[in-house]
KOLZAPA-81590 format. One line per 10 residues: number of its first residue (from 1); their letters; for each residue x, z, y of C-alpha. Coordinates in steps of 0.1 Angstrom, whole numbers, always signed. Each point is the difference from the previous one (the first is absolute). Layout:
% KOLZAPA-81590
NUM> a> X/Z/Y ~ ... .
This chain:
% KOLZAPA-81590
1> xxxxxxxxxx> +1104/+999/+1269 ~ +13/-22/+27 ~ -7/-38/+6 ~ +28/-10/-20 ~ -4/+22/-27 ~ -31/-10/-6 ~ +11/-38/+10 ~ +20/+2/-28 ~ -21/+12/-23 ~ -20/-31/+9 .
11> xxxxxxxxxx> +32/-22/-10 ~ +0/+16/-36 ~ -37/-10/-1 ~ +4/-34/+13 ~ +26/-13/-26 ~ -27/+4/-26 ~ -20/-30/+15 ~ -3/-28/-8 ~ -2/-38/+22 ~ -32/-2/-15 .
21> xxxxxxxxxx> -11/+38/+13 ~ +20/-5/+33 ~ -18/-31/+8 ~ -34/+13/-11 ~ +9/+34/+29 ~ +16/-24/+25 ~ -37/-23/+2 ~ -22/+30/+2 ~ +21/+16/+24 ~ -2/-32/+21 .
31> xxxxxxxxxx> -33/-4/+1 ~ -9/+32/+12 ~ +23/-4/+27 ~ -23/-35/+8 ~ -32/+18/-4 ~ +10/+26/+26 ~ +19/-26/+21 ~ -22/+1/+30 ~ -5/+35/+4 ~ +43/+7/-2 .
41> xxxxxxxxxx> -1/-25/+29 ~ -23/+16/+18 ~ +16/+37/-7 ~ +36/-15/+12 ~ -12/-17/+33 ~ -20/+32/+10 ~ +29/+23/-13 ~ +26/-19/+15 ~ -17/-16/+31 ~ +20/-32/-9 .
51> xxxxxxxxxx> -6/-35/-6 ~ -34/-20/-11 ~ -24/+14/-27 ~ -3/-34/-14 ~ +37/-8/-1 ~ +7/+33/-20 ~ -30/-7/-27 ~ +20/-36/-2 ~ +30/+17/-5 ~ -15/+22/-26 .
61> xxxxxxxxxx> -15/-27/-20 ~ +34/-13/-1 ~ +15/+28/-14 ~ -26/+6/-29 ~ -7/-39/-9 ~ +29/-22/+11 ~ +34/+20/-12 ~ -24/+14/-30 ~ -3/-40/-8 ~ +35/-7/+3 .
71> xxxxxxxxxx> +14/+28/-20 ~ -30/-5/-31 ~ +21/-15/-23 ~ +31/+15/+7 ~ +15/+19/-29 ~ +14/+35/+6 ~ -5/+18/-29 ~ +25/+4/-30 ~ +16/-36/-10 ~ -9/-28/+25 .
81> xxxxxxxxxx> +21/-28/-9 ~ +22/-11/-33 ~ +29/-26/+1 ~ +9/-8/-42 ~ +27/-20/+15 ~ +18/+21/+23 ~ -11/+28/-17 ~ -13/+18/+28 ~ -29/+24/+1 ~ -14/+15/+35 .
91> xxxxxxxxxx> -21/+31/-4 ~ -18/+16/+32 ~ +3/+34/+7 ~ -15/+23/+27 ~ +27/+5/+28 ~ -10/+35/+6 ~ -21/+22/+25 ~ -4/-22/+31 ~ -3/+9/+38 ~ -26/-22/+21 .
101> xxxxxxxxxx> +1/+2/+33 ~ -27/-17/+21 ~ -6/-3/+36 ~ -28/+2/+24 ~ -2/-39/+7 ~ -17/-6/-33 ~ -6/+31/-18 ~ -26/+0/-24 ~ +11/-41/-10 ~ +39/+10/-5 .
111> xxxxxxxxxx> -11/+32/-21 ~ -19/-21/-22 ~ +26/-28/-5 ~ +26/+31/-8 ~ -21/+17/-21 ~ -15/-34/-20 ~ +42/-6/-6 ~ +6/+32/-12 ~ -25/+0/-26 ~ +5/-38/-9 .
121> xxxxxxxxxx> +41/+15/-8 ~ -11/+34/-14 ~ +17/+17/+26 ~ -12/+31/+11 ~ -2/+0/+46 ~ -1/+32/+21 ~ -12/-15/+35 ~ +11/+13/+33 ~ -29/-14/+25 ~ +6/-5/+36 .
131> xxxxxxxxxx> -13/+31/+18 ~ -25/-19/+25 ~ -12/-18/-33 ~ -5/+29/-22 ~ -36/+2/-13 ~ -9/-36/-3 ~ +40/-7/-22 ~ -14/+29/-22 ~ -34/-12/+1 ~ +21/-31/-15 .
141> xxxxxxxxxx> +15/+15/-22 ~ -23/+20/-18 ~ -22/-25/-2 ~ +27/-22/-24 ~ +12/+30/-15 ~ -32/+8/-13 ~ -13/-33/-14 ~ +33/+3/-17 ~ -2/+33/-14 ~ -34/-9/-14 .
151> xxxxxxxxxx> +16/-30/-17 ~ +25/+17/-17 ~ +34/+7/+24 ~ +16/+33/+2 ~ -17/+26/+24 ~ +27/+2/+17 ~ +3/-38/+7 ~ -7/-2/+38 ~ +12/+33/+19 ~ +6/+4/+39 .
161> xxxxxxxxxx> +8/+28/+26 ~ -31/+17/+9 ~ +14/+14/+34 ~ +22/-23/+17 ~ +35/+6/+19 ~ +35/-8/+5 ~ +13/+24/-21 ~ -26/-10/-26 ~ +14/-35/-3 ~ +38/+9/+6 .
171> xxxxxxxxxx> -4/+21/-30 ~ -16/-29/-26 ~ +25/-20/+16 ~ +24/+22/-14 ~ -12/+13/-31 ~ +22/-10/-28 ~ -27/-11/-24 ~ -6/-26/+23 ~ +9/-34/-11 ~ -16/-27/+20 .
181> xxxxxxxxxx> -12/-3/+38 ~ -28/-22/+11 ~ +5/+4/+37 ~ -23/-15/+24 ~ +3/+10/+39 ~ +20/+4/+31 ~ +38/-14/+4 ~ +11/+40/-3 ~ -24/+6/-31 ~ +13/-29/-21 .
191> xxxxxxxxxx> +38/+7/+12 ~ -2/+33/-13 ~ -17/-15/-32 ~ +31/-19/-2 ~ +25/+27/+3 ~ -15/+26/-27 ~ +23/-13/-26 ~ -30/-11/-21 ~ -9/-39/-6 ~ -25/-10/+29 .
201> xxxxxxxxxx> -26/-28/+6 ~ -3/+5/+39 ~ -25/-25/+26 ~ -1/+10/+42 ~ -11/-11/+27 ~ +15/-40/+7 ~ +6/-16/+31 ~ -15/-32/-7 ~ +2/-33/+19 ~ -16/-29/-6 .
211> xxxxxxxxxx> +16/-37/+10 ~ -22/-28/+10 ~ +20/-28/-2 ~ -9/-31/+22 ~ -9/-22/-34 ~ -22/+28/-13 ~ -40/-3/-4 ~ -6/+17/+34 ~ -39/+13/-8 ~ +9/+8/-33 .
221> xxxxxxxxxx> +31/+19/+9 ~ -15/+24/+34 ~ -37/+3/-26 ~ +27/+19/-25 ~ +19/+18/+23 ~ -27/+14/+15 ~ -22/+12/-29 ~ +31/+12/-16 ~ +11/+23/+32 ~ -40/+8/+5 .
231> xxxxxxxxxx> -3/+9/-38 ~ -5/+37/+5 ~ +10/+3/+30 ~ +40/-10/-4 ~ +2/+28/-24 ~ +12/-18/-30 ~ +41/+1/+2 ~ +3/-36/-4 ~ -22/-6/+29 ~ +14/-27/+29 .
241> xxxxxxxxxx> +18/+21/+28 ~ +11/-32/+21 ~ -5/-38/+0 ~ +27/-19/+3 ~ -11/-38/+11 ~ +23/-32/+7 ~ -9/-6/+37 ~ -14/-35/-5 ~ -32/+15/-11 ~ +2/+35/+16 .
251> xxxxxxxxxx> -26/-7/+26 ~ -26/-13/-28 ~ +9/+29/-21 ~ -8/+24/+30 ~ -31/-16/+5 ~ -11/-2/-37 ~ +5/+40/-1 ~ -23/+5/+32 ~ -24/-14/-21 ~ -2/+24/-23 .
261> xxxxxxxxxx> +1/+24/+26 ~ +33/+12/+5 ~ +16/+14/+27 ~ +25/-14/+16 ~ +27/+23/+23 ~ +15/-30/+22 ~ +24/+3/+27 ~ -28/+10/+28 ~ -11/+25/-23 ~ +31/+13/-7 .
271> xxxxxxxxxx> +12/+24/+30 ~ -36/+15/-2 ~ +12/+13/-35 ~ +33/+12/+11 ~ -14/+19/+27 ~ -24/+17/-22 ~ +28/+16/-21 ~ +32/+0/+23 ~ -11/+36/+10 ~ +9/+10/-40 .
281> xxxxxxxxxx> +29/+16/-5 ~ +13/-13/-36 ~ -34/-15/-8 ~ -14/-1/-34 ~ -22/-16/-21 ~ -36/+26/-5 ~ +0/-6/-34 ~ -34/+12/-4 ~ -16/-30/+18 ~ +20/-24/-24 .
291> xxxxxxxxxx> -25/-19/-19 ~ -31/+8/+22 ~ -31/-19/+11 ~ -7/-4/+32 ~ -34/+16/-8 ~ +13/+29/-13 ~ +29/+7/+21 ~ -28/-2/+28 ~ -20/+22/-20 ~ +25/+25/+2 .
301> xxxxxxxxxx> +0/+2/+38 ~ -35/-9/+11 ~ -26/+23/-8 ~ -31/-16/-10 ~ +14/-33/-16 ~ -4/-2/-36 ~ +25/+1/-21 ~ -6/-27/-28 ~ +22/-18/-25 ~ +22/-27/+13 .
311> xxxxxxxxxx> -12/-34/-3 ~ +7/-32/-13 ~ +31/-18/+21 ~ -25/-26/+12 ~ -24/+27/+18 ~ +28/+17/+22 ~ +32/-6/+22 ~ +35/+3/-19 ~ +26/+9/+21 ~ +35/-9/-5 .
């Protein structure tokens, strides 16, 4: 039996519930997502190489308390709402099997917001995990999809490709029981998403920029920018990629960033750079350092230096 046979199977199953039921799986699923919170952190920065241990168990506890919160005493199951003078009656019904997508930015954090969603709307979600993110997206997964299970959602609930590829996710992108996406990744990912002739709900990478204009609360205004670009390393999407600054303040803006430790490429500095990489034909971006301490990308190439978990913004250099 195939993903979506068995996805759907899990549909028939899921119509049977209850809100009172759904709510009941949707809190146990979420808190054993929070209990293991810590430890899918730790599995995704070591899997991944990526970002900052405690950013990603912040992330997590997001997923599993925050949206949890949000979405408590939302109603979607059966008849939500009655209008006696219009008549009207709105029912909820499951959309159908879903598709999630997730990245390897914030694997273990988006699989749990995905999966928590799904169940909250009884819809059944076959994930297709980023392949450098594997382990700790299932790791994820099952955890939810268990807690669920226990609690009284379909077997079937929570399903993902065990051996990741192309032609894995071209094909559930494809499949005609297919009836939602939840894609979460690159530009070329989320276009595709787009174009499969199903409804999609897509999120890429942004290109951010932040305006400091010259009335703003300067200290307040660099403090944000910088724990927001620092958080995890840059890698959440909506993460600052440039300041923009009125130049009335500009040279007190500089100078309150170099106190947080930030790097500044000025104009002397400059032609050092562009000597470095005017010997690269076509350069590129080494996508593999994106999101890297400096401890561990040292790690990498000095033998001898150990390799530890990034830490906090305020213990080492940010470079921009």
């Amino acid at each position: 039996m195939s993903l979506f046979e068995k996805g759907l199977k899990a549909l028939d199953e899921f119509r049977k519930l209850n809100q009172e039921q759904v709510d009941f799986i949707v809190a146990k699923a979420s808190v054993a997502a929070l209990d293991k919170h810590g430890i899918l952190a730790m599995h995704a920065y070591e899997e991944t190489g990526r970002g900052v241990f405690e950013d990603k168990a912040t992330k997590n506890l997001f997923a599993c308390e925050y949206v949890v919160n949000n979405m408590r005493h939302l109603k979607t199951a059966g008849v939500i709402s009655e209008d006696d003078v219009t008549g009207i009656t709105e029912i909820a019904d499951p959309v159908g099997v879903v598709c999630g997508i997730t990245p390897t930015t914030n694997p273990t954090s988006t699989t749990i917001f995905k999966a928590l969603i799904a169940l909250k709307t009884r819809n059944p979600i076959v994930f297709a995990f980023h392949p450098s993110a594997q382990q700790s997206s299932a790791h994820a997964a099952q955890i939810v999809r268990d807690a669920a299970v226990a609690a009284g959602a379909p077997e079937n609930c929570i399903q993902w490709i065990t051996q990741p590829s192309m032609e894995g996710t071209s094909a559930l992108m494809k499949h005609p029981a297919l009836q939602l996406f939840l894609a979460t990744g690159g530009n070329a990912m989320v276009e595709a998403a787009y174009s499969c002739g199903k409804p999609a709900l897509g999120v890429g990478a942004g290109n951010v920029p932040a305006y400091v204009e010259k009335t703003a609360k300067l200290k307040q205004a660099v403090y944000d920018i910088v724990m927001s670009k620092s958080f995890d390393n840059g890698m959440i999407c909506a993460s600052e990629q440039a300041a923009i600054v009125d130049k009335e303040i500009y040279a007190e803006f500089i100078k309150e960033m170099q106190s947080y430790g930030v790097y500044l490429v000025n104009k002397k500095r400059k032609p050092y750079w562009k000597n470095t990489f005017s010997v690269l034909i076509k350069p590129k971006m080494k996508t593999a350092q994106v999101q890297n301490s400096i401890q561990r990308w040292l790690a990498n190439r000095l033998r001898g230096l150990q390799n530890k978990p990034a830490l906090k913004y305020r213990k080492k250099p940010i470079f921009c």
